[in-house]
N, C-alpha and C positions, 0 to 999 in steps of 0.2 A: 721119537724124541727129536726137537730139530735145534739145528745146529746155535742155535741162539740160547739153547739151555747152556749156560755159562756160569761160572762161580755162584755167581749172585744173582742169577734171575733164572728160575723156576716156575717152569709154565704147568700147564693143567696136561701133560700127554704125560706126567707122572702116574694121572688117574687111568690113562690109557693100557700102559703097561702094568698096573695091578689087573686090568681086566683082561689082561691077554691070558691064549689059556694055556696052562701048566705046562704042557710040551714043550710050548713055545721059548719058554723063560730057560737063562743055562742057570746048569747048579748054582747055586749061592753056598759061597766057602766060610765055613768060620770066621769072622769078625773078628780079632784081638787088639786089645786097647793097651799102651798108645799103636794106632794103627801103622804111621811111621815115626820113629825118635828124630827129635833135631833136626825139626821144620815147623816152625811155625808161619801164620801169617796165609792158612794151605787154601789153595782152590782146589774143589773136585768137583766135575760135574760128566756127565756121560753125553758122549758126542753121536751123533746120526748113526755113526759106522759099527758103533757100540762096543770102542773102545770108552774107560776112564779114563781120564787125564788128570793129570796133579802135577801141580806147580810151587811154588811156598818159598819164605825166605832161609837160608843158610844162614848159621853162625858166624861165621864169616863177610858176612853181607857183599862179598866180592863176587855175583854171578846169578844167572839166569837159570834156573833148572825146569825140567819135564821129564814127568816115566807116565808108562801109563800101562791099561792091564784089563783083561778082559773081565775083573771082576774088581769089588771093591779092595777085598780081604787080597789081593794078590797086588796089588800097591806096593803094598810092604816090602816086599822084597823084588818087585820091579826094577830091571836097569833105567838108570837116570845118565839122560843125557845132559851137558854143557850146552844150553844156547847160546850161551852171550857173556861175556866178560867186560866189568868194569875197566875202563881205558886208561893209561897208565900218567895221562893229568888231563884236566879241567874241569868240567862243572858235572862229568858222571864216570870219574875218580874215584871215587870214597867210597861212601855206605850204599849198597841197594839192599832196597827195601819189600817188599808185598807186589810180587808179584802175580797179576791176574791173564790169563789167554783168553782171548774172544775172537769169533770168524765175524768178521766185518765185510759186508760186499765182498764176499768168495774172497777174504783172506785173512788169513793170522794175524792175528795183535798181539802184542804182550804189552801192558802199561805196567810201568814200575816204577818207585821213587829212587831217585840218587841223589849224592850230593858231591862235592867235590874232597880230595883229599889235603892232607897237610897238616892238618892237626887244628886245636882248636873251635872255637865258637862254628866255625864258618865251614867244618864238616856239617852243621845241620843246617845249608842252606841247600835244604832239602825241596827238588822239584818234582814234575811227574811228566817221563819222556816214556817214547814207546819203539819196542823194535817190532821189524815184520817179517816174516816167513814167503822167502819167494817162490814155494812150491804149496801143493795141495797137502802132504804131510809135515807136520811139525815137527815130527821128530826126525826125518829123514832133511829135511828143506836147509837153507841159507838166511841166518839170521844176522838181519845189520838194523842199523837207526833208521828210527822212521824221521825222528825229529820231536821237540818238547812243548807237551799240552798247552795250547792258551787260554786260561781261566780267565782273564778281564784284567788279573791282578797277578803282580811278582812277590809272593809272596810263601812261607813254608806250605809243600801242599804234598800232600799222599794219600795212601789206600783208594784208589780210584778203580770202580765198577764201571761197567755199562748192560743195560738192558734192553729190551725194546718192548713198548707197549703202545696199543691201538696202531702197530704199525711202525712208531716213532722210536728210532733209536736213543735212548737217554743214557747221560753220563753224571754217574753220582761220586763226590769225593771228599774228604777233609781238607781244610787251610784256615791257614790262620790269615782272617781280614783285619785289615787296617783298621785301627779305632776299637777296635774289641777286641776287650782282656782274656779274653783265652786264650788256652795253645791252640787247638784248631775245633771249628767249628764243620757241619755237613752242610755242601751245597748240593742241588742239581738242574741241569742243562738238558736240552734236546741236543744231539752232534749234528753237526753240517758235513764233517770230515772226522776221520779217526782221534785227526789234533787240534781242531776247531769247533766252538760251542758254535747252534743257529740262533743262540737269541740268551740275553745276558740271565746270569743266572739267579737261580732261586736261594735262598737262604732257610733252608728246612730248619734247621733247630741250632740251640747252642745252650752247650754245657752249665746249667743253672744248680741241679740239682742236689745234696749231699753225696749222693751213689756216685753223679759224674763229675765227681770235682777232689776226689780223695789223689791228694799228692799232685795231682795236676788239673787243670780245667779240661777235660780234654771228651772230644765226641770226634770218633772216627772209624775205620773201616766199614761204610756200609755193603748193605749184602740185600738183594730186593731179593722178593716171594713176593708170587702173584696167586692169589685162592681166595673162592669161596666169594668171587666177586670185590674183592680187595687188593691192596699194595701194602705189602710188610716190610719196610728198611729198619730191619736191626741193624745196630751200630756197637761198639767196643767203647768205655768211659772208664775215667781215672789212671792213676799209675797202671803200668805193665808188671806192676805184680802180684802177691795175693788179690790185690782190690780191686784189679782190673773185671770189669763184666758187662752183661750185652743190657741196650736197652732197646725200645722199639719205635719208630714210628707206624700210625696209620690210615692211608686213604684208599673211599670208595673208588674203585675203578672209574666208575660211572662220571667224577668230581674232575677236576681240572689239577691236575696233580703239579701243575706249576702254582699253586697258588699256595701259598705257605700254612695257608686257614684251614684249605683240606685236612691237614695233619693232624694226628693229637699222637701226644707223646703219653709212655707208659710210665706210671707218676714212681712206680719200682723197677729194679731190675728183672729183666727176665730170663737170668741166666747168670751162677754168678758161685763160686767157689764153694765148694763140698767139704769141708773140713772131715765128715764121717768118710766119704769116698776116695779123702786124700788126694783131689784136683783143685788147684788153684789158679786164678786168675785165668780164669777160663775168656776167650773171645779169637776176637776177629773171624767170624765165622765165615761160612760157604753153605749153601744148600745143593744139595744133589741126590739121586731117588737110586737104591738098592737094587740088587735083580729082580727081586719083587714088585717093583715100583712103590715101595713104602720111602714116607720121606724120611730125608737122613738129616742130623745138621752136622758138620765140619767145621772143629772146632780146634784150637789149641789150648794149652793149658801144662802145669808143671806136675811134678807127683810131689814137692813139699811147697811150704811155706817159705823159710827165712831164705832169706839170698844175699847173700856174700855183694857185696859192693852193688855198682849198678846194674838193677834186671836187665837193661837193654844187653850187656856181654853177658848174662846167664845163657848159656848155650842149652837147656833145656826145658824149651817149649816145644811140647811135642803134640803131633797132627792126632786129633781123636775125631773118633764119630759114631752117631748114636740116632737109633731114629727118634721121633718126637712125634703126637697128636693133636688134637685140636680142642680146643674150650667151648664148651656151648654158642658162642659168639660167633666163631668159626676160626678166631685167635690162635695162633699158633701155643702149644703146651709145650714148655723146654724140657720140663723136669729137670733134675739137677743131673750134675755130668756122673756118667756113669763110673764105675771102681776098675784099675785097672784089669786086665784080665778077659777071657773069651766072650764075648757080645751075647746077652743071652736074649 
């Protein structure tokens, strides 16, 4: 597994590790759903060393967290460390948001959104800044500012991924662009630096649809998968709560994935509230591979329905995950989110 399998971008040495042989693999622990309560927003992905990592946003939206665990099911109860704390005024003050960890040129990233505090409109003048790790462990190391992403434009921007493909490091995110009536839209970029695009960006998709447009216009947190000679960016649409659910884009590997025409979008959800399994508003995914190397997806979501004032302070969306298969196409199959309870 190399160190570039990251939240959202899952490479093919998933298939390596299903063929490794049995000896090789540690126990796999019981699975129990929700995997961790009162985290939403979660990245899990399994790093070289063959530690998990998990990161995701707090209730509280005040701070950086990381645990991690030699298995998935051992998460749960994993000690969580404090990276980083929200500064006590200016522009990353107030709410943070989704954050993701990436090893970038031999070093730690965390990209995250904040916004500033004080109340008001103008806590969600929501950007996407990143801190970095000045040692080789993340959980042991020194976490300060790197400084705030330049997208082209100042404007609301979050959930921001990166991956690398054909070699090129790419950075995928939502904002809301000028002139277009939605809440945010998905871009993506090639990086030049951890906080700098090499070349202005692409406009993959925006929120048209009935599915992504309930309660708000809204298309964000993408999450890449790479299979089967493909790119899969699911993304999370509509309010954050029952409605909330994944949809997909998809391009040949083979295609110029900066070109917006490669894309097609999934004309339904493919992923999206269980009313019989009692999961709601299932998204903001993450992909990461089991001890087995079966894929997994990482997902949050609630155990009811109705919510008490605005979802955004409902403090339970909780981190699930589940594996998932493929469709004759070679398309990823979600099924629907599993029922609370041991992973069967």
């Amino acid at each position: 597994m190399t160190s570039d399998l990251t939240r959202r971008h899952f490479v093919a040495a998933g298939a390596a590790l299903a063929a490794a042989p049995a000896l090789a693999r540690p126990a796999a622990a019981r699975i129990v759903n929700p995997l961790v309560r009162n985290r939403a927003d979660a990245q899990v992905f399994r790093h070289s060393d063959g530690w998990y990592y998990m990161t995701g946003s707090v209730p509280e939206y005040d701070r950086l967290v990381l645990r991690r665990s030699r298995t998935i099911a051992g998460l749960s109860t994993a000690t969580e460390k404090v990276l980083w704390r929200h500064q006590a005024s200016g522009p990353m003050s107030g709410f943070i948001w989704a954050p993701e960890m990436h090893l970038i040129g031999g070093r730690w990233i965390m990209y995250f959104a904040a916004g500033p505090s004080g109340g008001g409109e103008d806590v969600f003048r929501i950007r996407t800044y990143a801190v970095a790790c000045d040692g080789p462990d993340p959980m042991t190391g020194r976490w300060s500012v790197l400084g705030k992403v330049d997208t082209g434009w100042d404007s609301f921007t979050l959930d921001s991924t990166s991956f690398v493909h054909k070699g090129q490091r790419y950075f995928a995110w939502a904002q809301r662009e000028p002139g277009i009536d939605t809440n945010s839209n998905l871009y993506l970029a090639p990086l030049a630096t951890p906080l700098t695009l090499a070349a202005k960006a692409t406009r993959l998709t925006v929120p048209t649809l009935p599915w992504e447009t309930r309660g708000f216009k809204v298309a964000e947190a993408p999450a890449c998968l790479q299979r089967h000679g493909k790119l899969f960016i699911t993304y999370s649409a509509s309010a954050t709560d029952a409605r909330y659910c994944m949809g997909m884009l998809t391009a040949r590997a083979d295609h110029d994935i900066m070109d917006p025409a490669a894309w097609t979008k999934s004309p339904v959800p493919v992923f999206q509230s269980s009313p019989r399994n009692k999961v709601f508003g299932p998204g903001h995914n993450s992909f990461t591979v089991d001890e087995r190397g079966r894929d997994m997806l990482v997902y949050h979501g609630r155990d009811y329905e109705k919510i008490k004032g605005d979802p955004l302070f409902d403090p339970n969306r909780h981190t699930r995950v589940q594996p998932f298969g493929y469709h004759a196409d070679g398309s990823p199959n979600f099924g629907e989110p599993r029922a609370n309870g041991p992973l069967v």
